[in-house]
C-alpha positions in Angstrom: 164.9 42.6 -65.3 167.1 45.9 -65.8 165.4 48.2 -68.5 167.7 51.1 -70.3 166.4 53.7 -72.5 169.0 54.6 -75.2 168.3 57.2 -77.6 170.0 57.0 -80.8 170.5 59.8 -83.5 169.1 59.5 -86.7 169.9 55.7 -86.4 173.2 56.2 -84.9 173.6 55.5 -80.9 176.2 58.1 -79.2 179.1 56.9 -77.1 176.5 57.7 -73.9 173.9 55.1 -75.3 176.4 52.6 -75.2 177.6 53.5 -71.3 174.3 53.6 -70.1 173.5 50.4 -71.7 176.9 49.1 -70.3 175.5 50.3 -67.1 172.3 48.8 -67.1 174.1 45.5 -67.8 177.1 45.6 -64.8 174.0 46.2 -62.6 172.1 43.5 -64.4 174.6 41.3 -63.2 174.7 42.2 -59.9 171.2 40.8 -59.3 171.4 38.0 -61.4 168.9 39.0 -64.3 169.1 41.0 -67.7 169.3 44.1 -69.2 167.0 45.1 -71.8 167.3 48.0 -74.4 164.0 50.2 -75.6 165.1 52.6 -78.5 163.0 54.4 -80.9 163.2 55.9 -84.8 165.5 54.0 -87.1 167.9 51.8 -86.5 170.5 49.3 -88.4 170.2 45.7 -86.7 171.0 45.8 -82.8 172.8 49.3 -83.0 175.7 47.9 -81.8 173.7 47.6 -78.2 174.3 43.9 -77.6 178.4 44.3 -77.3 177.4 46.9 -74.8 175.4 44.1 -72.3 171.8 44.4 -73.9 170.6 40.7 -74.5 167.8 42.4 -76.0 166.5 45.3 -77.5 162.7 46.9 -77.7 162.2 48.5 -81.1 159.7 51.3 -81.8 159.3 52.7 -85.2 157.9 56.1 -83.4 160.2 59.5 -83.9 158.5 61.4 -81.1 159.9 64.0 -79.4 157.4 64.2 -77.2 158.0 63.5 -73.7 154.7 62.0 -72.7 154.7 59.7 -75.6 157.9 58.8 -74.4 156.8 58.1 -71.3 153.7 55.8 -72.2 156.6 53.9 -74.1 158.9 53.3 -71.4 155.9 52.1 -68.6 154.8 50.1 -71.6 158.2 48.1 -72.6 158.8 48.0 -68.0 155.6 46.4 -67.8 156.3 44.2 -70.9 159.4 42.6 -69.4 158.2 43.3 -65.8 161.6 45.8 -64.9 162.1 46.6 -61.9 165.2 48.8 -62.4 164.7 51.6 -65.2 168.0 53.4 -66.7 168.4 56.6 -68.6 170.9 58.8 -69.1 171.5 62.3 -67.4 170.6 64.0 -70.6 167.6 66.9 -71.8 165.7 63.3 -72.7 166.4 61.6 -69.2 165.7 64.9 -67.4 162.1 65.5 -68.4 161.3 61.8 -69.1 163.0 59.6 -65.9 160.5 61.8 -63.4 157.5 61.3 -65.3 158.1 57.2 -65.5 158.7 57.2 -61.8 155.8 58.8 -61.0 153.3 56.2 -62.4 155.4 53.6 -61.3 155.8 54.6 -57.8 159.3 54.4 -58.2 162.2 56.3 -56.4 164.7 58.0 -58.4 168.2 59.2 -58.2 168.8 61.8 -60.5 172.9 62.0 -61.6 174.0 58.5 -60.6 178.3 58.4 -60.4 178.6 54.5 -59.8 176.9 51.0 -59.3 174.4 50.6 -56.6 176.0 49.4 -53.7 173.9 46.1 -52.3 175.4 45.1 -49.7 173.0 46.9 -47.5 169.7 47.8 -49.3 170.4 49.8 -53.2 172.7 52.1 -52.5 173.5 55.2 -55.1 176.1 57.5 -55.4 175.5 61.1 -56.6 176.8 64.1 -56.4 174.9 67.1 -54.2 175.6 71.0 -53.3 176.9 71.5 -57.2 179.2 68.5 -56.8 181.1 69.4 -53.7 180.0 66.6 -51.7 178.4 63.0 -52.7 175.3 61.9 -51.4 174.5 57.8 -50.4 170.9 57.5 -51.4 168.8 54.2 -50.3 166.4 53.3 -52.5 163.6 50.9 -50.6 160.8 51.5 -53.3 159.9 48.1 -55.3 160.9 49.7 -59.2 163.6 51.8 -59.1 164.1 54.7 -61.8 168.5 56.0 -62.5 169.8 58.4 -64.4 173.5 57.9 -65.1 175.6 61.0 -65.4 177.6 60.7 -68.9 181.1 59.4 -69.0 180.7 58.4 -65.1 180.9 54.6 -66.6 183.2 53.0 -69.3 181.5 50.8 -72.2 182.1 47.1 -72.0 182.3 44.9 -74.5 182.0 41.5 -75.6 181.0 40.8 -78.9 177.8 39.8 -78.5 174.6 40.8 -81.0 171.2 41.4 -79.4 168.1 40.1 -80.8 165.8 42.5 -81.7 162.1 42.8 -81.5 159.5 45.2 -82.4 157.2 47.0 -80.1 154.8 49.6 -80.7 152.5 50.3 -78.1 150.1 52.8 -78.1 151.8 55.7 -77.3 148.6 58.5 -77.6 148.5 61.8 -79.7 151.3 64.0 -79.0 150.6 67.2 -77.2 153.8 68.9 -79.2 154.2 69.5 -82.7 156.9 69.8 -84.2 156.8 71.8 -87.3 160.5 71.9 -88.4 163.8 70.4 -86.7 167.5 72.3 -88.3 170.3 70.1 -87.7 173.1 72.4 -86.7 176.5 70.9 -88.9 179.1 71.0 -86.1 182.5 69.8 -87.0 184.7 67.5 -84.3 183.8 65.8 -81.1 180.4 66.1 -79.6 180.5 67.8 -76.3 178.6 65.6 -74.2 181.3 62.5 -75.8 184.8 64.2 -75.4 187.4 62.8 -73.6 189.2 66.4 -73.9 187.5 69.3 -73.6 188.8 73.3 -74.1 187.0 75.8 -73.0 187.3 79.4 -72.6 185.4 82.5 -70.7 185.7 86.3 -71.1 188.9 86.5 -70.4 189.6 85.7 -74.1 187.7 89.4 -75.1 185.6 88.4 -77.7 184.5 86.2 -80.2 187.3 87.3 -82.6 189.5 85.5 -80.6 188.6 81.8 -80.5 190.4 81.1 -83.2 193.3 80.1 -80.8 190.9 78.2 -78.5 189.4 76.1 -81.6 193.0 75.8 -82.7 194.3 74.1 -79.9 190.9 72.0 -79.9 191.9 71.3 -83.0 195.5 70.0 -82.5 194.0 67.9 -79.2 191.4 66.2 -80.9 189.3 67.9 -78.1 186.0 69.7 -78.2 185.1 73.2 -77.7 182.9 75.0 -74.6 182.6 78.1 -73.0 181.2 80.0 -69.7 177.4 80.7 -69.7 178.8 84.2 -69.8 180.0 84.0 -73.1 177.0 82.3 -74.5 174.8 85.1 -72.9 176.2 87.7 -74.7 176.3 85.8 -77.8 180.2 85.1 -78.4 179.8 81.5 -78.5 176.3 79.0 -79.1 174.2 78.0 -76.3 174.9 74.0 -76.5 178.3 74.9 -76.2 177.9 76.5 -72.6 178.8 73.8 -69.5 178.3 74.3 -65.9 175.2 74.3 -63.7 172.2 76.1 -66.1 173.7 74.4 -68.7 176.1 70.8 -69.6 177.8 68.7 -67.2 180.4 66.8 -68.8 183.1 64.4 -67.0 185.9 64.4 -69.7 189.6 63.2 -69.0 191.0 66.6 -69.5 189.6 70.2 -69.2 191.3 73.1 -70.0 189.8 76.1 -69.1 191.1 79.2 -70.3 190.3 82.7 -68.7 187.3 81.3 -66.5 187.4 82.5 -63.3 185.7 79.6 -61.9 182.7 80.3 -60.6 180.6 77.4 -58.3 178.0 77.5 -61.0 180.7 76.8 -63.8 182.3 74.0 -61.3 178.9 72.1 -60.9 179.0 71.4 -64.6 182.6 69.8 -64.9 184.4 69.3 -61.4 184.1 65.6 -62.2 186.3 66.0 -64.9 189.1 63.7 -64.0 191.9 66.3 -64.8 191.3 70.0 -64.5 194.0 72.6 -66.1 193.2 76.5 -65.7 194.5 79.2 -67.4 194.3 82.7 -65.6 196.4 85.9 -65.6 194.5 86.1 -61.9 196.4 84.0 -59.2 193.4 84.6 -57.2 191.2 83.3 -59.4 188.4 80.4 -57.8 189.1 78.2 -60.5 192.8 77.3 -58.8 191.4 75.9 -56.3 189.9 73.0 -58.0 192.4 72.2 -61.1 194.8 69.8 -61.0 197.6 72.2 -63.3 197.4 75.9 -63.5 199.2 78.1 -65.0 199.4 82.1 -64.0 199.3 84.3 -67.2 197.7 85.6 -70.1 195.9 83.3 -72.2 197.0 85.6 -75.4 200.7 84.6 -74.5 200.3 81.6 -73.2 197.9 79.5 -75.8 200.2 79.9 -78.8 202.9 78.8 -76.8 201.3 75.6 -76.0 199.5 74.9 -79.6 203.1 75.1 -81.0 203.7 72.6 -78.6 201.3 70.7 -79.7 201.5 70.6 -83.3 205.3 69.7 -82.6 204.2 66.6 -80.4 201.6 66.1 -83.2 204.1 66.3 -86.0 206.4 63.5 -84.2 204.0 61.2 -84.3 
């Protein structure tokens, strides 16, 4: 049996929930068994989960945060359905949890998974190494195996089906954190980690009072907004906003980056973005290197240029 973690929000399950389940399903497949889901908090029926690939899903009514609870739930549901492959995605949640499960397990893991497992000679992973300038083949001979799934390295399936649901609640221990008070920070538009477009923007916009274009043309794309960890040092732009190797990788369809010089560290977190577009008065600048479109100037004469562009294509809809 495949198990997949997906974590839902406040009862809602993000685009990456569904890829990771359609994930664990495709490799389901491949060796002829199921996938099964484990979620936790609250949740409306299936979730949606079953036209993902889950034939099943593992209910918990606990809305812990802590990841050693977390972790006495996942062995628990594995050892429930005997898995021997264990899915989560390359998020804060699969980071701190996926190591911990494949320790008690004795599993192997591959962190950052880009594909299927290749079985055609043993369980073979992609991922990518040296801040995503090359991809490494890793073998996996252990018995259970632990992945973690990069976001938007997958595309959801679907095919109607529902799940049937059915409660667990193990006995996950006391919590060793405790959270006193969680602040939901409102944030119109696209989430970050979900965006097919993405626009983002370094010091060479100046300051803070000048994102207003860079939202803008967000804005007109439908895209979401990010930055350079730079610019969320000095406090121009929030932290979850800031992509790159200390901070997100995303994989969206388009990135626009706009007065980034390109840095390896700012590469690592969105080099597998399928289409790269740079924006720098420096012809020299790193970032050229790796984008598909670039354009030599300065981003304070170039961006309303191409928003009026925008809003015109926009308009003729």
């Amino acid at each position: 049996m495949v198990l997949v973690f997906a974590d839902n929000h406040h009862g809602k399950f993000p685009k990456s929930s569904f890829e990771v389940v359609s994930y664990g399903a495709a490799l389901a497949k491949q060796l002829g068994t199921e996938v099964v889901a484990i979620t936790c908090g609250s949740i409306s029926g299936d979730g949606g989960l079953g036209v993902a690939g889950a034939k099943k899903v593992l209910h918990s009514g606990a809305n812990t945060s802590d990841s050693q609870q977390m972790t006495r739930l996942i062995i628990a549901a594995a050892e429930n359905i005997n898995a021997q492959v264990i899915i989560f995605l390359h998020d804060e949640a699969g980071k701190l949890v996926a190591p911990r499960v494949a320790a008690r397990l004795d599993a192997g893991i591959v962190p950052g998974a880009i594909s299927l497992p290749d079985l055609s000679s043993g369980f073979v992973v992609k991922k990518n190494v040296f801040s995503g300038k090359a991809i490494a083949e890793v073998n996996v001979s252990t018995g259970k195996k632990v992945i973690t799934v990069l976001p938007n390295s997958f595309a959801i399936a679907s095919d109607g089906s529902v799940a049937t649901v059915e409660t667990f609640n193990p006995d996950l221990g006391q919590p060793r954190i405790k959270v006193l008070e969680v602040k939901t920070e409102s944030k119109e538009g696209v989430p970050l980690g979900e965006a097919e477009i993405v626009v983002s923007a370094g010091r060479g916009m100046k300051g803070p009072e000048h994102w207003e274009m860079v939202e803008e043309l967000a804005k007109q794309l439908g895209a979401a907004t990010a930055c350079s960890r730079p610019v969320a040092d000095i406090g121009w732009r929030p932290h979850h906003e800031h992509v790159g190797q200390t901070g997100l990788t995303i994989r969206p369809n388009l990135y626009i980056a706009i007065g980034i010089s390109g840095a390896i560290q700012h590469l690592a977190g969105v080099n597998g973005s399928k289409t790269i577009v740079v924006i720098n008065k420096d012809a020299e600048a790193p970032f050229f290197k790796a984008a598909d479109y670039g354009i030599v100037g300065d981003a304070f004469e170039v961006l309303p240029k191409i928003i009026e562009a925008a809003k015109l294509f926009n308009a003729s809809k």
